[in-house]
C-alpha positions as CSV (number, residue, x, y, z in Angstrom):
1,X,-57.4,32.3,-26.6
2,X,-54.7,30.5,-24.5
3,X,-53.8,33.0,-22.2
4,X,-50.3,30.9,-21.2
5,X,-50.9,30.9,-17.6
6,X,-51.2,26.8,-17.3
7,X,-48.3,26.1,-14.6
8,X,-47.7,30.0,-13.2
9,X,-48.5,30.5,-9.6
10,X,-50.0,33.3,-8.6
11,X,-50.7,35.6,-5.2
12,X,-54.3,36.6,-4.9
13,X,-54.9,38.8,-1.4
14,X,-58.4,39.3,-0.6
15,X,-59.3,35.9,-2.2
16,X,-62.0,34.6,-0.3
17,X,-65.2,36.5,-1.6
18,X,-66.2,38.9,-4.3
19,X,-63.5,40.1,-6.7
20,X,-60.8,38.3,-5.0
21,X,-62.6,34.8,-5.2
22,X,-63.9,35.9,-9.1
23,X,-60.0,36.6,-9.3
24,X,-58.9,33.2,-7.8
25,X,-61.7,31.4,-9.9
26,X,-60.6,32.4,-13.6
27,X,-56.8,31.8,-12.6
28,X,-57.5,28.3,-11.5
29,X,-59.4,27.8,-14.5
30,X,-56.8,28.9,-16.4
31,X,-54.4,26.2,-15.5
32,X,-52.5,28.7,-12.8
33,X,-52.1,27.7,-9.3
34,X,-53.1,30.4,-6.6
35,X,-52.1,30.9,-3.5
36,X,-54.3,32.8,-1.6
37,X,-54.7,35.1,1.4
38,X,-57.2,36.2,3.3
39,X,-58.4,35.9,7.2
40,X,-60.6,32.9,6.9
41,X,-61.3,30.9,3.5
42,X,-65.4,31.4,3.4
43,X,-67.4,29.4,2.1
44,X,-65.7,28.5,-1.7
45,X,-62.1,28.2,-1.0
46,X,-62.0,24.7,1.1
47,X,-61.6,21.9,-1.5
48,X,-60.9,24.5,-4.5
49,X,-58.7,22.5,-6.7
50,X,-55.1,24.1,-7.1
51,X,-55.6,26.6,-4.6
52,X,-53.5,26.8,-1.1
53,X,-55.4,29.2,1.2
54,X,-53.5,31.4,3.4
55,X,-54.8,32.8,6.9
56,X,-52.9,35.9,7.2
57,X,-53.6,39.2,8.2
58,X,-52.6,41.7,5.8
59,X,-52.9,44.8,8.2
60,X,-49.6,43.7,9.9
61,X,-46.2,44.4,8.9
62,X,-46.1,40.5,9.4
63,X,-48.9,39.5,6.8
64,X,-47.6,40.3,3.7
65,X,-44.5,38.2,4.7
66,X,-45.6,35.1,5.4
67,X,-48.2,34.9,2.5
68,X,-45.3,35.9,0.0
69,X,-43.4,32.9,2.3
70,X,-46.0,30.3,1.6
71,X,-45.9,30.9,-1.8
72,X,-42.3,30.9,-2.0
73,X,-42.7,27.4,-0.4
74,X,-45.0,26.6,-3.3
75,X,-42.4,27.6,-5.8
76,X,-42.7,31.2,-6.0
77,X,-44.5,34.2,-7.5
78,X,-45.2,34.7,-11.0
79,X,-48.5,37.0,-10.3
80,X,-49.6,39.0,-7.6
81,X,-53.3,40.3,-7.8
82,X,-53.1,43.1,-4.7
83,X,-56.9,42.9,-4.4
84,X,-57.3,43.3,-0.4
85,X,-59.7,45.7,0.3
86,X,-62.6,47.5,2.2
87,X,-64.5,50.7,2.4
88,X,-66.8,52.8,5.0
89,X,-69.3,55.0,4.2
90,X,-68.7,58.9,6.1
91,X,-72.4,60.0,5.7
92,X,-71.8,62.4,8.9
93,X,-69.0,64.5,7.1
94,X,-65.6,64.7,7.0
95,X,-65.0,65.4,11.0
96,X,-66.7,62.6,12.1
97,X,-63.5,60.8,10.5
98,X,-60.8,60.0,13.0
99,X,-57.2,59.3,13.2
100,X,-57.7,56.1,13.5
101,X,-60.3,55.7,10.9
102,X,-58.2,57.3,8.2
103,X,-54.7,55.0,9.7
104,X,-57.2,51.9,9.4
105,X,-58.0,52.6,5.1
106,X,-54.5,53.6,4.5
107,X,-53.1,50.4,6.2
108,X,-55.3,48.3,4.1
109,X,-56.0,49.9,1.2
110,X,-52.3,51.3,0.3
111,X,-50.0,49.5,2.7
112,X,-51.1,45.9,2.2
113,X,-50.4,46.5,-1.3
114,X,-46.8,48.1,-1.3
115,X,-46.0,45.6,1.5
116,X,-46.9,42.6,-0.3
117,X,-45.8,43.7,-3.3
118,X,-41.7,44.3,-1.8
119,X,-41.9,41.0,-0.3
120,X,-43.1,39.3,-3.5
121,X,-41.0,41.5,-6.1
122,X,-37.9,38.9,-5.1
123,X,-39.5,35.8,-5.6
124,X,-40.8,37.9,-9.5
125,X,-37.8,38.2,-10.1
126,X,-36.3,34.7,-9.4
127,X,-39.1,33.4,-11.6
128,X,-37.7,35.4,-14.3
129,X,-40.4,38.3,-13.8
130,X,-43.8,38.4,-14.4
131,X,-47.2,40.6,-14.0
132,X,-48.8,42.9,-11.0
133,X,-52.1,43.7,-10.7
134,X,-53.6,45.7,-7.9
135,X,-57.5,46.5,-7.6
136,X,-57.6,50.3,-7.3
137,X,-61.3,52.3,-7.8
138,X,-62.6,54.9,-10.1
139,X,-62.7,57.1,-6.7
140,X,-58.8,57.6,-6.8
141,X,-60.0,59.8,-9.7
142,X,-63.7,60.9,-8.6
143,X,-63.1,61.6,-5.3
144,X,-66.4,61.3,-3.2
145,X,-66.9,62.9,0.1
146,X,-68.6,59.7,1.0
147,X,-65.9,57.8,1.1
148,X,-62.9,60.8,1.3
149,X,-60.7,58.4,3.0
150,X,-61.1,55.6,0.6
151,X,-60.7,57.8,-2.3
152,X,-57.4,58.8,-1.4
153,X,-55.7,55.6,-0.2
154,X,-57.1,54.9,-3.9
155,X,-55.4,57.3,-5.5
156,X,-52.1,56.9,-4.0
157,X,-52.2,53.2,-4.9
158,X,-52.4,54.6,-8.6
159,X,-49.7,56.6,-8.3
160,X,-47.1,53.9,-7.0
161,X,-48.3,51.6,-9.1
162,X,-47.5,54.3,-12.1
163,X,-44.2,54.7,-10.6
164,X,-43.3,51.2,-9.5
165,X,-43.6,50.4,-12.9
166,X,-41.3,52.5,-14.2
167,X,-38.6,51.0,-12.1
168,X,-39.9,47.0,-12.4
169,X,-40.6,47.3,-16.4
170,X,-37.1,47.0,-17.6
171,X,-36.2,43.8,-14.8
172,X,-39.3,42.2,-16.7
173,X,-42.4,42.8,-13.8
174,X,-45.1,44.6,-15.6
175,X,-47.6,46.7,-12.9
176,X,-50.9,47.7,-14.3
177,X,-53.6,48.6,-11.8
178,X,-57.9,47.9,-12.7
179,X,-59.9,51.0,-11.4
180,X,-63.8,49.0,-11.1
181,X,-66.7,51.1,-10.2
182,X,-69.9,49.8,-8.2
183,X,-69.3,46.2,-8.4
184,X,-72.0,43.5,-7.4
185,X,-70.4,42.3,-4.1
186,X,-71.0,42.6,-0.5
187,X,-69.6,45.8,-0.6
188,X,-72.0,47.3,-1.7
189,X,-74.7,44.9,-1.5
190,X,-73.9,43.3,1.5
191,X,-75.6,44.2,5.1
192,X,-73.0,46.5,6.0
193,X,-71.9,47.5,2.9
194,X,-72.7,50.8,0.8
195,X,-76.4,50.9,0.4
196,X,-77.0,50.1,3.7
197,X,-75.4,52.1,5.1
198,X,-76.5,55.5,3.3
199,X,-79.7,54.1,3.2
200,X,-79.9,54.0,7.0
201,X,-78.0,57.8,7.1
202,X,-81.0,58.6,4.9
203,X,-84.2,56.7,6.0
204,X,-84.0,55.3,2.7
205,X,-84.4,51.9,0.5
206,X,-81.0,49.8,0.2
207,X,-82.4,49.2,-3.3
208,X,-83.2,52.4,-3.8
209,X,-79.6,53.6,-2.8
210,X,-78.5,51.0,-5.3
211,X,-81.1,51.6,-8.3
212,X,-79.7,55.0,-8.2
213,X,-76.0,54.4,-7.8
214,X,-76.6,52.0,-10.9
215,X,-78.2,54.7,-13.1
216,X,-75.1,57.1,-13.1
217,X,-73.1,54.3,-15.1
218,X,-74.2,54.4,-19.0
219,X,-74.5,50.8,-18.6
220,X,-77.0,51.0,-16.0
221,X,-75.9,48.5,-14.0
222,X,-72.7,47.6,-11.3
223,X,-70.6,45.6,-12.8
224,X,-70.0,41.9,-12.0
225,X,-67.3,40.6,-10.2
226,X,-66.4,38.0,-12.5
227,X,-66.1,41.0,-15.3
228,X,-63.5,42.3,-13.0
229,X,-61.4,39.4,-12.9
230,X,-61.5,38.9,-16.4
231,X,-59.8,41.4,-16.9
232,X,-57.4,41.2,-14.1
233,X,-56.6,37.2,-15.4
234,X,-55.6,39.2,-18.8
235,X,-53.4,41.7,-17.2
236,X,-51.8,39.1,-15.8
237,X,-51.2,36.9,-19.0
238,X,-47.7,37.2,-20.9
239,X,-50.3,38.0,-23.9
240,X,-50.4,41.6,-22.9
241,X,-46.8,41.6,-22.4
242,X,-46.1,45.2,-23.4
243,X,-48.5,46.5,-21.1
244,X,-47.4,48.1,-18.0
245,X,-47.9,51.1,-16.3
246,X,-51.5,51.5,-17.5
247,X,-54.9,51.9,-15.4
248,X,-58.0,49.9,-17.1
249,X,-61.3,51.3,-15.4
250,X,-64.1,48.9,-15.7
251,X,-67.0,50.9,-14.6
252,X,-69.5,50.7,-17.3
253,X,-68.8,54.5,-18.3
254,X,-69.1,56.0,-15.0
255,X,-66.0,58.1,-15.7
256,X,-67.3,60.2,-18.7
257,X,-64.0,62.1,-19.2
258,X,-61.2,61.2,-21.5
């Protein structure tokens, strides 16, 4: 299926490892050229054909605006993927969260996104519209006192996506949000990501804390990154272009109700 994305240009945030890079990836490979921002390139952006990496810091008022810029440069926006992200475990309980942890995960996880997204809606719409697509979680509808402050930046990304749309969908900008469970990335996997850490809060196994996050999903396994991006790459295609406003989890039926 041609998925008419050869000659768009899209925004990726968060592009240079796991979902963002998975993201940046399929887009490429779909004829789309990506510009993409994150604080350094890692290790796969350098030399990746039809991609211009950004160095931007998205936690800054500033950020946003000079990735949207770039891209402007390039010719503007017809996709934004708002996939910027991170998460810390709580495993001593809700008090031990401060101030400035819960300003940190709200900055990133729900201000990146509605300040990229103003900055980019002009360039949308001087490209004649197009399609948004922010990474939210399953958490922003399972809360888990793990990760309490995650789960609500989560959930209030939901919600202005759900709105946003309603104001974007007749000017031609669709807004659809992907809600992934456990995916295979550092994350979770990583030496400071999820199992680690509750593993060490628990004198536990990393793979243990894995094994077991893996068995609540029917599936019985996280789900890939490049699953993720799939679908994201498909949100963003003019072939789904009566869909806006929706949330697609991709969680390998972690969410058992309707």
């Amino acid at each position: 299926m041609d998925l008419e994305l050869a000659g768009k240009i899209a925004v990726v945030t968060g592009a240079s490892r796991g979902i963002g890079l998975e993201v940046t990836r399929a887009l490429v490979a779909e004829g789309a050229t990506v510009v993409a921002g994150a604080r350094t390139p890692g290790d796969d952006l350098p030399g990746m054909e039809s991609v211009e990496f950004v160095s931007v810091d998205l936690t800054t008022p500033e950020g946003p605006v000079t990735l949207v810029e770039r891209a402007a440069a390039v010719g503007g926006i017809d996709i934004l993927v708002n996939n910027a992200g991170a998460v810390t475990p709580r495993p001593a309980g809700f008090t031990t969260v401060t101030d400035d942890d819960w300003q940190r995960t709200l900055t990133l996880a729900l201000m990146a996104p509605v300040r990229t997204t103003r900055a980019a809606i002009p360039e949308l719409l001087r490209r004649g519209g197009g399609s948004i697509v922010t990474v939210s979680a399953v958490d922003a509808i399972r809360p888990d006192p793990l990760v309490m402050d995650y789960s609500a930046a989560k959930a209030a990304v939901t919600n202005f996506s759900k709105a946003l749309s309603k104001e974007l969908g007749p000017l031609g900008i669709r807004v659809n949000t992907v809600s992934p469970g456990p995916v295979s990335t550092a994350l979770w996997l990583g030496e400071r990501g999820m199992a680690a850490v509750v593993s060490a809060a628990n004198n536990t196994n990393p793979a243990d804390v894995a094994a077991a996050a893996a068995a609540e999903s029917v599936t019985g396994r996280f789900t890939r990154p490049e699953e993720v991006a799939d679908l994201v790459v498909m949100l963003a295609s003019s072939r789904l272009g009566n869909v806006t406003g929706s949330d697609f989890k991709i969680d390998g039926g972690l969410v058992t109700t309707v």
